[in-house]
C-alpha positions in Angstrom: -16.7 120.5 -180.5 -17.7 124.1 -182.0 -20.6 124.9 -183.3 -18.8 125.7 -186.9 -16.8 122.4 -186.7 -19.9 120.5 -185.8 -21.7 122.3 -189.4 -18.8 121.7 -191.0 -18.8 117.6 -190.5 -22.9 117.8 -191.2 -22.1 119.5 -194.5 -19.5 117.6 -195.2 -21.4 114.5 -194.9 -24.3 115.5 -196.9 -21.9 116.4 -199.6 -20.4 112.5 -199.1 -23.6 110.9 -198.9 -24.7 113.1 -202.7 -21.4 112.0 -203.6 -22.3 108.3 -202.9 -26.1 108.7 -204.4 -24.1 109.9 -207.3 -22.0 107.1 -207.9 -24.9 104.3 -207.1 -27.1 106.5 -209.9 -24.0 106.1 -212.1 -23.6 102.2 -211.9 -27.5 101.8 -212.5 -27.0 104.1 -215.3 -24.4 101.8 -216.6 -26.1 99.0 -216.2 -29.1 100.2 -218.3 -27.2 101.5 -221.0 -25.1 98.2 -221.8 -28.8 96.3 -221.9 -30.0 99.3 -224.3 -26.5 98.9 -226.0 -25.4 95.0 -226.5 -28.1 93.1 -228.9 -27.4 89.9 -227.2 -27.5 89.7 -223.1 -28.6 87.0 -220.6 -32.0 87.1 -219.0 -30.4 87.7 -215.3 -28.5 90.2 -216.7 -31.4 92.3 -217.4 -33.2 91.2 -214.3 -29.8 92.1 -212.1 -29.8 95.5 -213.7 -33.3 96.5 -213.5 -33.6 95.2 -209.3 -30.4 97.0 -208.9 -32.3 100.6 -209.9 -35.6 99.0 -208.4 -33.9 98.8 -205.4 -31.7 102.2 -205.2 -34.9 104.1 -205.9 -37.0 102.4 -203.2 -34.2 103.0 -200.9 -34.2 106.8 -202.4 -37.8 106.9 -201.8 -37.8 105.6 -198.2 -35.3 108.1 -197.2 -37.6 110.9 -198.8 -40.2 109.6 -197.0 -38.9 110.1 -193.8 -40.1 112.9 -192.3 -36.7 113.9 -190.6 -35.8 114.7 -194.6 -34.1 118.0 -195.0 -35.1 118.5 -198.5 -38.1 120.8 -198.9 -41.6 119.1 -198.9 -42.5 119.7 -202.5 -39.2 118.8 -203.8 -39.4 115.5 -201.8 -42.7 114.7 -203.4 -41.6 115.3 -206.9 -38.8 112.8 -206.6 -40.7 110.6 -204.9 -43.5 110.7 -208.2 -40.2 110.1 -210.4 -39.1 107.1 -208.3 -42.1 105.4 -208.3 -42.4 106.2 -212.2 -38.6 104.7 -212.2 -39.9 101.4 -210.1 -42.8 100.8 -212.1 -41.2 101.4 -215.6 -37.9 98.7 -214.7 -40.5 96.4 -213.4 -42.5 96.8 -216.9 -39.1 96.4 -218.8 -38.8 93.5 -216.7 -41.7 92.0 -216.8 -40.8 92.3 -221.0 -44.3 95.2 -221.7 -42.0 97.8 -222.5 -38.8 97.7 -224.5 -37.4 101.5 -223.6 -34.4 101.4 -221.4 -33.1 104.7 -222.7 -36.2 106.7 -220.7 -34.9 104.7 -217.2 -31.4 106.2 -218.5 -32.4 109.8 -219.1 -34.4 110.3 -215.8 -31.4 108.8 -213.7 -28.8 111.1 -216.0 -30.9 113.7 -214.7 -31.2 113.1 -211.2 -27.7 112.1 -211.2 -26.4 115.6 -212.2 -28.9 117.1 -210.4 -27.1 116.5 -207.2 
């Protein structure tokens, strides 16, 4: 394999794998807005939706973590302070002291369209 080929299969799999992030942002960000939307919705609904972007932004924070990360240092460390904000604000919603899904939705709209 060339040396171009071989950068063009890394770049294409980092554009896959923001392609993916994108799409697991967008079904956390749907799953948010239908608990900020419907009036009535079952408890496990709202406890699905809020460990599913628990969980996607641990994984997102593990990854950034790792110091094989390509992203620059400070960038890394900004989105690791938003994912911990995004962790501890779903487990607040869920825990019922905070009533504000439409904040969790903003920050992962704009992380989301970031990539």
């Amino acid at each position: 394999m060339t040396f171009e080929a071989y950068e063009t299969v890394v770049e294409d799999s980092g554009y896959e794998a923001r392609g993916r992030e994108r799409q697991a942002l967008s079904l956390g960000i749907d799953r948010l807005e239908r608990l900020q939307k419907e009036q009535r919705f079952s408890i496990e609904d709202q406890v699905q939706s809020l460990l599913y972007v628990r969980r996607l932004w641990t994984i997102f924070i593990e990854d950034l973590a790792h110091p094989e990360n390509g992203l620059p240092e400070q960038l890394r460390a900004d989105i690791i302070s938003i994912g911990l904000w995004v962790v501890k604000e779903a487990d607040r919603l869920r825990e019922e002291r905070s009533n504000d899904v439409m904040q969790l939705v903003e920050i992962n709209r704009l992380i989301r369209d970031a990539l």
